[in-house]
C-alpha positions as CSV (number, residue, x, y, z in Angstrom):
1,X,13.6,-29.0,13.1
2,X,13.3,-25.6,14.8
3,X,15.8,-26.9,17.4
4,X,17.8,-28.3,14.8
5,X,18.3,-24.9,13.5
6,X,19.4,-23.4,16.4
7,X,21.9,-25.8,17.7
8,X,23.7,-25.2,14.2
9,X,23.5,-22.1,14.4
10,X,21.7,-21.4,10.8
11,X,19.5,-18.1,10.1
12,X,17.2,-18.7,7.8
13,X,17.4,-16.1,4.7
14,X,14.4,-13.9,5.7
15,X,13.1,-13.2,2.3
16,X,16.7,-12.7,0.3
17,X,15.5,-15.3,-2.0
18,X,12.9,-12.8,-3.9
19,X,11.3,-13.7,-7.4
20,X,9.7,-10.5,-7.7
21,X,7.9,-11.5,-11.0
22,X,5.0,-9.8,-11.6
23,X,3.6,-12.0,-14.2
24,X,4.9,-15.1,-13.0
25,X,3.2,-18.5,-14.3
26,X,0.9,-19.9,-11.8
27,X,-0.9,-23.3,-12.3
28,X,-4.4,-23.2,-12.5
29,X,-4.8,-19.2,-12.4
30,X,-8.3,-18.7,-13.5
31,X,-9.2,-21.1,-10.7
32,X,-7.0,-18.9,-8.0
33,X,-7.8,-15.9,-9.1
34,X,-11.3,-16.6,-8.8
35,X,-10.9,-17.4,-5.4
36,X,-8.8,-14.3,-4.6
37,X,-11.7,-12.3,-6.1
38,X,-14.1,-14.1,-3.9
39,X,-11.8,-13.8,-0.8
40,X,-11.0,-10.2,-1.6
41,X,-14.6,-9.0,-1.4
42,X,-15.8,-10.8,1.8
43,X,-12.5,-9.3,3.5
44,X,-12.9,-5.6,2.6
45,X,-16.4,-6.0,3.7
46,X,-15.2,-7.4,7.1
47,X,-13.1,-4.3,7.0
48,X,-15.6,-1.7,6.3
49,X,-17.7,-3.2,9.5
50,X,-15.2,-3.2,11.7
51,X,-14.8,-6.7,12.2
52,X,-10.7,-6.8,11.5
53,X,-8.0,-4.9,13.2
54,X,-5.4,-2.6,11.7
55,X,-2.5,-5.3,12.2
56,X,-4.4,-8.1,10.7
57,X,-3.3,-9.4,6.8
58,X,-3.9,-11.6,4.6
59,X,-1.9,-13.3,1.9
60,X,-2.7,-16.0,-0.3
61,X,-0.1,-18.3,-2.0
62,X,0.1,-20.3,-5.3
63,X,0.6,-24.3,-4.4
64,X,4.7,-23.1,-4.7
65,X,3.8,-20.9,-1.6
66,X,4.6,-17.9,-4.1
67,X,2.5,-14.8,-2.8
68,X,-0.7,-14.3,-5.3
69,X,-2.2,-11.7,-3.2
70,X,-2.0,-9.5,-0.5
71,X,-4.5,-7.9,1.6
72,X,-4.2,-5.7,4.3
73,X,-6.4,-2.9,6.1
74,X,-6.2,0.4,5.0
75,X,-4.2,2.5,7.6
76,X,-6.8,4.5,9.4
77,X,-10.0,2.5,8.6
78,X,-12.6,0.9,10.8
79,X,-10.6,-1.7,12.6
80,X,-12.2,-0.7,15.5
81,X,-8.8,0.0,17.2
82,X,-9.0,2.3,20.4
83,X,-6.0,3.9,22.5
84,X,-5.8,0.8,24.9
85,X,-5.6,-1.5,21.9
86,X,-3.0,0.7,20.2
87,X,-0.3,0.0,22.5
88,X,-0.8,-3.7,21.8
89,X,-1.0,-3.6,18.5
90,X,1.8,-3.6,15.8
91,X,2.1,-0.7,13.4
92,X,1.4,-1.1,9.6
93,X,4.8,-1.0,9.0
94,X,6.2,-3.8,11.1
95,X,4.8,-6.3,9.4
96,X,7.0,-7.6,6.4
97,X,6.3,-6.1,2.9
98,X,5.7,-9.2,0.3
99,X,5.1,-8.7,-3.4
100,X,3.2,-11.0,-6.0
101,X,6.0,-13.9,-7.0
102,X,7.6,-13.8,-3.4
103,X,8.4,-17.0,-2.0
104,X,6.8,-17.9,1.7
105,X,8.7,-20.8,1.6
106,X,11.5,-22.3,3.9
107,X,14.3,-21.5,2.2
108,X,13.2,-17.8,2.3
109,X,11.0,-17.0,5.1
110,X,12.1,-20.0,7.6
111,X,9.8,-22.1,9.3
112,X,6.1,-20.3,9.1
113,X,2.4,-21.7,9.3
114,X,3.3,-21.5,5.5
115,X,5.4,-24.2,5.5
116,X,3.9,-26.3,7.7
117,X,0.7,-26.2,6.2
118,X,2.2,-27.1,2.6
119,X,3.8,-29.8,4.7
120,X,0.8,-31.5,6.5
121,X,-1.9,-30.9,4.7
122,X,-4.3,-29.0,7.2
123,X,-4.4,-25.9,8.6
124,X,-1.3,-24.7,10.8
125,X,-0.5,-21.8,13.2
126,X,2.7,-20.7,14.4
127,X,3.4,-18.4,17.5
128,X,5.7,-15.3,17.0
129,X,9.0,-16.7,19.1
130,X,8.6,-20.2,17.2
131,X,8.9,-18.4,14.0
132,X,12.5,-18.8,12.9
133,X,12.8,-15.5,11.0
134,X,13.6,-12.8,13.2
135,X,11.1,-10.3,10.8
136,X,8.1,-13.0,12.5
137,X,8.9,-13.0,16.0
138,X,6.1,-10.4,16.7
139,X,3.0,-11.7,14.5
140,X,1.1,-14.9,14.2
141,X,1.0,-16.9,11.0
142,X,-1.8,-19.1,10.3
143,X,-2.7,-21.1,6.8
144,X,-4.7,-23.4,5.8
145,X,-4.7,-25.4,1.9
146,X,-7.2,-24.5,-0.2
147,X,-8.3,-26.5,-3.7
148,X,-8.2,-30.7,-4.0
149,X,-4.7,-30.5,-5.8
150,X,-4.4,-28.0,-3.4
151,X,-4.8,-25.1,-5.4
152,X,-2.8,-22.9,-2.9
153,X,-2.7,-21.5,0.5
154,X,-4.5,-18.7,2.4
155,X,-3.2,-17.5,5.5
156,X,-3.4,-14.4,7.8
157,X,-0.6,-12.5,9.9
158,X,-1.3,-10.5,12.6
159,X,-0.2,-9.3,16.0
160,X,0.6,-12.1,19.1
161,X,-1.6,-10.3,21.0
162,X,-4.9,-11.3,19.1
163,X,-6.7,-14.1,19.5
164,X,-5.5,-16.7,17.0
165,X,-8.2,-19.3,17.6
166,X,-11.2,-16.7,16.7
167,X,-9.3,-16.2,13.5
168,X,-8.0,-19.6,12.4
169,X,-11.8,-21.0,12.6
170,X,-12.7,-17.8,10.1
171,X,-10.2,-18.3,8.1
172,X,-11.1,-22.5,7.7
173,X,-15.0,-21.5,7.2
174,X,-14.8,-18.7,4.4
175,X,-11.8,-21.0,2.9
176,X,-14.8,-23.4,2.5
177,X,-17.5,-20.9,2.1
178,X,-15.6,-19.6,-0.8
179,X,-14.8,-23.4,-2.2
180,X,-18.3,-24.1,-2.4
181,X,-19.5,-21.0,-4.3
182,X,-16.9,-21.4,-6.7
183,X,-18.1,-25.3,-6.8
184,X,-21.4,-24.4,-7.7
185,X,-20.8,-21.6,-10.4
186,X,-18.2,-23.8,-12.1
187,X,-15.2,-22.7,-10.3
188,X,-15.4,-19.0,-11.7
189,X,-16.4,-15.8,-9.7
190,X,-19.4,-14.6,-10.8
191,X,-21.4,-12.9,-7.9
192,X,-20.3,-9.6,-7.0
193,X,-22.5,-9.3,-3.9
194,X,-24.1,-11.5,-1.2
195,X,-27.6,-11.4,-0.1
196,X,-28.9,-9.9,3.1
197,X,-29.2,-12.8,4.9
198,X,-26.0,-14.4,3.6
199,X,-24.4,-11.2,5.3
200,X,-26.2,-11.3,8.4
201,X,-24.6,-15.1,8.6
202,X,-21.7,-14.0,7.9
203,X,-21.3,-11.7,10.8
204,X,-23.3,-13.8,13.2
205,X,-20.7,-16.4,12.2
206,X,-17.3,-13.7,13.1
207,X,-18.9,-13.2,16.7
208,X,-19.3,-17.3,17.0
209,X,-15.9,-18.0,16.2
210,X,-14.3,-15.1,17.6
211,X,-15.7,-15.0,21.1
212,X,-16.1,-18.1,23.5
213,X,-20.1,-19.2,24.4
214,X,-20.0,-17.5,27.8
215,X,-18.7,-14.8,26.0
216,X,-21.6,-14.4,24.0
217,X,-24.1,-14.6,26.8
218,X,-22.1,-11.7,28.9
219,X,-22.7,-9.8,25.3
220,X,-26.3,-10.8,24.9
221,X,-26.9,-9.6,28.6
222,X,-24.9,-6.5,28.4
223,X,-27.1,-5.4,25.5
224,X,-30.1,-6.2,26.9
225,X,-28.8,-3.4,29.6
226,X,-27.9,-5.3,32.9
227,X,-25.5,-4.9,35.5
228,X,-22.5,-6.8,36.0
229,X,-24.3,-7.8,39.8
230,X,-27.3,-8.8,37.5
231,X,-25.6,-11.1,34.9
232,X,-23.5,-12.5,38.0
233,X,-26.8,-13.6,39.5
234,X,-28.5,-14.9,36.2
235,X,-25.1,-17.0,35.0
236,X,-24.9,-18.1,38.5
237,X,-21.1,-17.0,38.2
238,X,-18.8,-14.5,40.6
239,X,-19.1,-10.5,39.7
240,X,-15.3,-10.6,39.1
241,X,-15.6,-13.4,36.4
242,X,-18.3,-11.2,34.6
243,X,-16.5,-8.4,34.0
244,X,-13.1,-10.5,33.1
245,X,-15.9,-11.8,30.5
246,X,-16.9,-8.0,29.5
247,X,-13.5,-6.9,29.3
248,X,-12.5,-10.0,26.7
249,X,-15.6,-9.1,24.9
250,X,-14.3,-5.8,24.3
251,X,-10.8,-6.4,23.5
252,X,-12.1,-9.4,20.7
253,X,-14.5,-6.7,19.1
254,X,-11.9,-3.9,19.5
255,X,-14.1,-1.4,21.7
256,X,-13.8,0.5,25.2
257,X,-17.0,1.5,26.5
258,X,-20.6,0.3,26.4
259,X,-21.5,2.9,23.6
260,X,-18.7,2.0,21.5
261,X,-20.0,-2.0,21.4
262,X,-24.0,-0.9,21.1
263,X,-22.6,1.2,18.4
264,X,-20.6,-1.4,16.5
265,X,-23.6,-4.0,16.9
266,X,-26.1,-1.3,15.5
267,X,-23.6,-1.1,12.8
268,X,-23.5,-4.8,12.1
269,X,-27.1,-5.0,12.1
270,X,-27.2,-7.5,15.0
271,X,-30.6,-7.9,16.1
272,X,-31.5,-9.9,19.6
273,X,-30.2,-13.7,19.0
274,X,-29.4,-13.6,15.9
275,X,-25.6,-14.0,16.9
276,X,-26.4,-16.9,19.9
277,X,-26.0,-20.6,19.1
């Protein structure tokens, strides 16, 4: 399709075709709204740890792919951003502005992990330069259905220079997570908080999906304190491949130095192990 589009020459609309409603009807809203509600919490908690980046949003969609919600870090909060990171990332106001009744759909947006995912059935994630809206070109999309019918779509855009594998697992398990709790309390939102140790898996679960397993032992042995010559030896891997290891662990988790990482775990509450598989 995408080469189909260019050969004729066609621009997609790039969000001239605007509802802008903000009251309009969705199906099943007390089911989707209780799943925003459960979605919105767990992600501004993310955010207050420090576990997403300035340049990383949210939206979720009705099953029409009209925008429900929109979430997005607050400029200047913990995204753990540093000076090396900001010249990779994309400022807040790059990324296109969508309001509740918007459609994410083909006609208006052009070919997205929006529409693909309404299309297949299963989650989807589409590269900046495959994105035929030029407003796309520099962000990620990834969605995933949510709901048997399904009840809509959640997906996050963020900068092509993150990770988009770390993300897209995330965003499948808390898609479930949140399906399950709403399951169980008879599809309505009625816990406000989660317990200790449900947020202690939740975190130990964002380091699993976000960094690879060697990865996590480079992190484990880094905050047990030893050198990069010592973890060489005990991973029976090359110096240089240790700290290409070090330095992806600290772009994932959005830190520069050694204090800044002991400092973000501390501030997680990551004990020994508890974030190893």
């Amino acid at each position: 399709m995408l080469g189909d589009l260019r050969r004729r020459k066609i621009r997609p609309h790039c969000g001239s075709r605007q509802d802008r409603a903000p009251n309009f009807p969705v199906p099943n809203s007390g089911r989707l709204f209780s799943f925003i509600a459960c979605l919105r919490r767990r992600y501004r908690r993310y955010e207050t740890l420090g576990m997403f980046f300035p340049d990383v949003g949210l939206i979720v969609t009705d099953s029409d792919l009209r925008v429900a919600a929109v979430m997005h870090p607050a400029p200047g909060g913990r995204g753990g951003e540093h000076a090396d990171e900001g010249a990779r990332s994309l400022p807040f106001g790059a990324f296109p502005k969508f309001n509740p009744g918007d459609a994410l759909d083909e006609a208006s947006y052009g070919l997205s992990a929006f529409v693909l995912a309404k299309r297949s059935g299963r989650i989807r994630a589409v590269a900046g330069a495959v994105h035929t809206c030029p407003r796309f070109k520099w962000m990620w999309t990834v969605a995933v259905p949510f709901g048997k019918e399904p009840l809509g779509y959640v997906g996050l855009f963020f900068s092509t220079y993150r990770d988009p594998y770390g993300y897209a697992s995330w965003l499948i398990e808390v898609t479930e997570q949140i399906e399950r709790e709403l399951q169980a309390g008879g599809g309505e939102a009625d816990r406000g908080t989660l317990s200790e140790s449900e947020t202690e898996g939740e975190r130990a679960g964002f380091l699993e999906k976000m960094l690879t397993v060697r990865e996590r032992e480079v992190l484990d042995l880094v905050l047990e304190g030893l050198s990069d010559e010592a973890m060489a030896q005990k991973l029976h891997i090359s110096v240089w491949t240790v700290r290409t290891h070090r330095k992806n662990v600290y772009r994932k988790l959005g830190v520069s130095t050694l204090r800044e990482l002991v400092g973000k775990m501390k501030g997680w509450g990551v004990g020994e192990g508890k974030y190893l598989v």
